[in-house]
C-alpha positions, 0 to 999 in steps of 0.5 A: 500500500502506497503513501497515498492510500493509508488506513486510519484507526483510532483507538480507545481505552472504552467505548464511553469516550464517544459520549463525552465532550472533547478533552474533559473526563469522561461521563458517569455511566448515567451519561455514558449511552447519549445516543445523540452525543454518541452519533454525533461523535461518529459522524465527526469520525466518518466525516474525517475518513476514520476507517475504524475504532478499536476498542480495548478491553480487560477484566476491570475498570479504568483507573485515572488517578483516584477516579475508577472508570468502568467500561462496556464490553466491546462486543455488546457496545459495537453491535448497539453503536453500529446501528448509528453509522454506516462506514466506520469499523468496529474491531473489538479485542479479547484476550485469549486466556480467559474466554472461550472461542467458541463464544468470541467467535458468535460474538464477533459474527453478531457484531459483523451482522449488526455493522453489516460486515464491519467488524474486526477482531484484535487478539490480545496475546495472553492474560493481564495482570488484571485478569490474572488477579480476577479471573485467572488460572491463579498464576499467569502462563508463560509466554511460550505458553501463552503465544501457543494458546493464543494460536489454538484460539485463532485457529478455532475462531477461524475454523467455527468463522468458516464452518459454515459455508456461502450458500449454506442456508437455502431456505428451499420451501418446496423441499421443506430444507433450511440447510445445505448440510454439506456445507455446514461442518464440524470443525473436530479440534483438539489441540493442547489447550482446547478442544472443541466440536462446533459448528459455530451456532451462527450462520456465516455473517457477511465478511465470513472472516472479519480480519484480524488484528494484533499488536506486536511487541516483541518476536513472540508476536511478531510470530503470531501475527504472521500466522494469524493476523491480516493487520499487525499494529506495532509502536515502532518498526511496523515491518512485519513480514507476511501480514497484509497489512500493518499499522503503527500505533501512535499515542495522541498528545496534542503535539502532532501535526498531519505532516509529523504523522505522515513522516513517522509512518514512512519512515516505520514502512506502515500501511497507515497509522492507530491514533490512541486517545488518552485514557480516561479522557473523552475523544479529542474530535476536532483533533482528529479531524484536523490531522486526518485532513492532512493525510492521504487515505483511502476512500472506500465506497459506501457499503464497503466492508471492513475488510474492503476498506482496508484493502483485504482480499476476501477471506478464502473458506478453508472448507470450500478450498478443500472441497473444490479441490 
């Protein structure tokens, strides 16, 4: 991807920085739902060509100095705020030592048929210390463990992504058949940390596969995102050999300029650039707005998936590869 067709992301700590007003503390969580101030904020967003927002998330609040700030889950925050834009993504983070794929992988499927094949899915390799003290194993993995936990999770959310496949549900009244049963499968997985049957309980949702994202802090990472992921997001050097495509995560100050981003993604190598908003604050729009202004990016049609509007192939079905061949 060239300098004149960039992605743009813009990433936060809660999905409560959409109903605050710009540069103050967010709001309580009476405030937080302002339907108004939310889709006012992401038409501001769209406006500015902001490609997609990435939600973080852990096993506990936010803290802000002595101020402790909740924060929705992800995956049910996008599925209501995607019913107030028509362009802008929504790539939503787990962790992969807590939860289950078989539920991240319905939860992400019902965010992409609520956001009409918007969603994405970033991989938060292991368990943070917040978890760890939640709701943890009692004593955290080690990283090798970890990376090769994190690999088993990735290949059973694609397998139950895939599981069924195009064309699977026929809806065929006068042969009284839902299903095409051939194209819906079990996907049989049992790996050293998991092992699960499936399907999936969710027919395919409109992208198939939303694309995968994940950061890249070290070589451990690196490794899984070669593996796994259609964008790698690191805070520096953003050459990840064999992914699509890789960003480079930039922390808003309020000292940047159009021209001080555009000369620090170059010189990483990146297809674009994550701005990472302050925690604890409320998205800084106007900010936003005026830097992406001065960047060059891509401008996908409306109606275009996420995986479209960062110009991803289509993902291939692995079950519809094999049986074609």
């Amino acid at each position: 991807m060239s300098m004149a067709d960039l992605v743009l992301g813009v990433a936060l700590a809660t999905g409560y920085a959409l109903a605050g007003d710009p540069g103050h503390p967010l709001p309580d969580t009476a405030t937080a739902f302002d339907r108004h101030r939310m889709r006012t904020a992401l038409d501001a967003l769209e406006r500015a060509g902001v490609h997609f927002l990435l939600l973080d998330d852990d096993f506990g609040p936010l803290q802000e100095g002595d101020r402790w700030i909740p924060r929705p889950d992800p995956t049910v925050f996008c599925s209501f705020i995607a019913q107030l834009c028509t362009r802008i993504g929504f790539v939503v983070t787990t962790q992969t030592a807590q939860l289950e794929p078989f539920h991240v992988a319905k939860h992400l499927q019902t965010v992409d048929n609520a956001s009409h094949g918007r969603a994405g899915w970033s991989v938060r390799v292991g368990q943070s210390a917040m978890a760890v003290a939640h709701i943890g194993r009692g004593t955290k993995m080690s990283a090798q463990d970890e990376l090769a936990e994190a690999g088993e999770f990735a290949d059973v959310v694609t397998k139950l992504w895939d599981s069924w496949e195009a064309g699977a549900v026929i809806r065929d009244v006068e042969r009284g058949l839902y299903l095409d049963l051939d194209r819906v499968h079990h996907i049989n997985f049992r790996g050293r940390f998991l092992s699960v049957r499936g399907p999936s309980l969710h027919p395919r949702s409109p992208q198939g596969r939303p694309p995968i994202f994940t950061r890249v802090v070290d070589a451990g990472t690196a490794g899984f995102a070669k593996d796994w992921a259609d964008v790698a997001i690191a805070a520096d050097d953003a050459s990840t050999p064999g992914t699509p495509r890789t960003l480079l995560e930039i922390p808003l100050t309020g000292r940047e300029t159009a021209a001080s981003l555009r000369e620090q993604v170059s010189a990483a190598g990146a297809d674009g650039l994550v701005l990472v908003c302050p925690t604890g604050r409320a998205l800084p729009l106007s900010a936003i707005a005026e830097l992406a202004a001065g960047l060059p990016l891509r401008q996908p049609p409306l109606g275009a998936s996420l995986r479209e509007a960062l110009g991803l192939d289509v993902a291939d079905n692995q079950y519809t590869r094999a049986r074609r061949a």
